[in-house]
N, C-alpha and C positions, 0 to 999 in steps of 0.2 A: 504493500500500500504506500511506501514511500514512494515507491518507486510513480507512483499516479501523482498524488499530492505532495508538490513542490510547494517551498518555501515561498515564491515568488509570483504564482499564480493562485495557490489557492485564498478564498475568501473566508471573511469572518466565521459567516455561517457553515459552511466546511471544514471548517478548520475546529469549530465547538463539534460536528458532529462526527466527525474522527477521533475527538476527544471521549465522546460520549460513548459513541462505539467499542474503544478501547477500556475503557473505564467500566464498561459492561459486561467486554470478555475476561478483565482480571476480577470483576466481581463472581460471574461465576465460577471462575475455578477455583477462587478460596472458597466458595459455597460446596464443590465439591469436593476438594479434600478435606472442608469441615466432615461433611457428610459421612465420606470413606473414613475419617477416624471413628466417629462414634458410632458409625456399622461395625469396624474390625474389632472396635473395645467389647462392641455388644456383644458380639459373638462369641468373642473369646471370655466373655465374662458369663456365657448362655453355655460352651463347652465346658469349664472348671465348673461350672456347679450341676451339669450331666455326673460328670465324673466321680465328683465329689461325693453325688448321692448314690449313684452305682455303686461306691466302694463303701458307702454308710451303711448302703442295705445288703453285699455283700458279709461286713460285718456282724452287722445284727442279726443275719439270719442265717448266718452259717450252719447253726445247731438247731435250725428249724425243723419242727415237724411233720408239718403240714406242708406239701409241696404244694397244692393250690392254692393256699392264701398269698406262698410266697411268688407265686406265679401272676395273682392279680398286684400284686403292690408293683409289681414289674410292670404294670400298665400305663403308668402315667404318660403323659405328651413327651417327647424326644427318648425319655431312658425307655421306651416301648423297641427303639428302632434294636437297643442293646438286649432286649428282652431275650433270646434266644441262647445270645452269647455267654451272659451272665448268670442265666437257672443255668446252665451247662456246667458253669465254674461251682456252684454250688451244689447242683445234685454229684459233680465228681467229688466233692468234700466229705459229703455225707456217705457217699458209696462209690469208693473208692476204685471197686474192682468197672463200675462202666465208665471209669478211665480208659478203659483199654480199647475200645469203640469210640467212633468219633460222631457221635450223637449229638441230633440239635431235637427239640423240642416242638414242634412248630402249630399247634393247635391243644390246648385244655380247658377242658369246662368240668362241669361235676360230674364222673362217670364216663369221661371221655377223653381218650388223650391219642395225636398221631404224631408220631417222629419220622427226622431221617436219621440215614447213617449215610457216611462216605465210604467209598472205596478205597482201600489202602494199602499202600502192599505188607503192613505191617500185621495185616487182620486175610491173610492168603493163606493159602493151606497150598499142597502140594499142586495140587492141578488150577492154579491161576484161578483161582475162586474163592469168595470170602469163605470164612473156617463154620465150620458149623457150631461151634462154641461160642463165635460170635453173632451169628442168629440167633443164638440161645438166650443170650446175655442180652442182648437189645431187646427182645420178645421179653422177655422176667422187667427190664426196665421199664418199659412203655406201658405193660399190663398192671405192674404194681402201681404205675402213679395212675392209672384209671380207676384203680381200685380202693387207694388210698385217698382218692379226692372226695369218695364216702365215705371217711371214717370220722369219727367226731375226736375231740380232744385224747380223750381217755382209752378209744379204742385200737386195739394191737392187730396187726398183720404179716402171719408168716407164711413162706411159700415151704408145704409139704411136698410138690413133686413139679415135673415139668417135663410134658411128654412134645417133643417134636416132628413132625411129618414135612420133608424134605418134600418139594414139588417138582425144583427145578433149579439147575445152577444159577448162584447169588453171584452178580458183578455189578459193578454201575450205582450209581442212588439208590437204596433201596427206604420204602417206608412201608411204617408200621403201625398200625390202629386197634385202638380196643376200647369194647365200649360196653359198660357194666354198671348196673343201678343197683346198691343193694337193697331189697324190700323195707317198704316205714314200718311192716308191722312184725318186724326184727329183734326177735327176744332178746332178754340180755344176756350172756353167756358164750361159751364157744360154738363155732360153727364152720363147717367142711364149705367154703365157696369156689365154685370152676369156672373160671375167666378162661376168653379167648381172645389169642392174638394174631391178626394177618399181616404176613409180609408181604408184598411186592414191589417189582423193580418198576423202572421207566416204562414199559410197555405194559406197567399195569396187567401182569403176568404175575399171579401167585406164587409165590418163592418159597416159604413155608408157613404153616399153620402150628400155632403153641396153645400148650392145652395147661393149662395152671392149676395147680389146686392151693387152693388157701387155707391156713385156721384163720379165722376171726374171730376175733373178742372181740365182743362189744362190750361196755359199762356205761351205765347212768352218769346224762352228762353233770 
């Protein structure tokens, strides 16, 4: 624009409005790096207190019992996106062996729960196929927290047997669903419960079927 508006030709009124022009394009740009600061502060002040609370409730819930309550406090807005990552960190705390499985979570409600698992060559058996022990272990996972999102305070859940039926070789993502109500008119005492668990891979092709047997105790809550 120098290059146009000479000292010599230009007039009054040109010469304010080149002023004004100019004076308008450095106003917005400290308008926007005002802007860009207090986006980057926000954000990173919106990331530290993600974190913050992820590792509060980490914390606090480590010796939880109740996997679905600590499933919905996982709900809130942004710590939701970490929801999967972080019951992961935690149910491996509490049970320690579906460490060995690389298990995520991805749907719970009362009585219902569906996971994945990854492929990994750590969980291979001879013939380039996940092991059947790890079927077994993610099936016992996935079942027990469906079964356990009806339990109340006081009542206990052990697994007496677990029978597997192989369908077809395990590779690739596989998931797994179980879906069990225990009755409202549910004495109180011990009792023989059978959960089922289905696996299938990507082409949503049954991979195996687990057959659970529980005791449960229940007690007045």
């Amino acid at each position: 624009m120098k290059s146009i508006i000479t000292d010599n030709t230009q007039s009054p009124l040109i010469a304010a409005l080149y002023g004004h022009v100019q004076a308008s394009i450095h106003l917005i740009q400290v308008i926007l790096k005002l802007e860009w600061t207090i986006f980057s502060r926000l954000v990173a002040v919106l990331i530290f207190l993600t974190f913050a609370y992820i590792f509060y409730i980490m914390i606090t819930l480590r010796h939880g019992r109740h996997p679905l309550m600590i499933w919905e406090k996982l709900g809130k807005p942004v710590v939701k996106i970490f929801r999967p990552w972080t019951f992961a960190r935690l149910l491996n705390n509490s049970d320690p062996y579906a460490a060995s499985i690389d298990m995520r979570v991805s749907t719970f409600s009362r009585g219902f729960c569906t996971a994945i698992m990854r492929d990994h060559h750590s969980t291979h058996n001879t013939q380039k196929g996940i092991h059947p022990t790890a079927l077994a272990t993610f099936a016992e996972t996935t079942g027990g927290l469906a079964l356990m999102s009806n339990l109340k305070k006081k009542d206990r859940a052990i697994l007496n047997s677990i029978k597997m039926e192989y369908k077809k070789k395990a590779r690739g993502l596989l998931t797994a669903s179980s879906d069990y109500t225990l009755p409202n008119d549910l004495e109180e005492g011990r009792h023989e419960i059978q959960t089922e668990v289905v696996i299938k891979d990507r082409m949503l092709d049954t991979v195996a079927i687990a057959y659970l047997v529980w005791c449960v105790e229940t007690k007045e809550a």
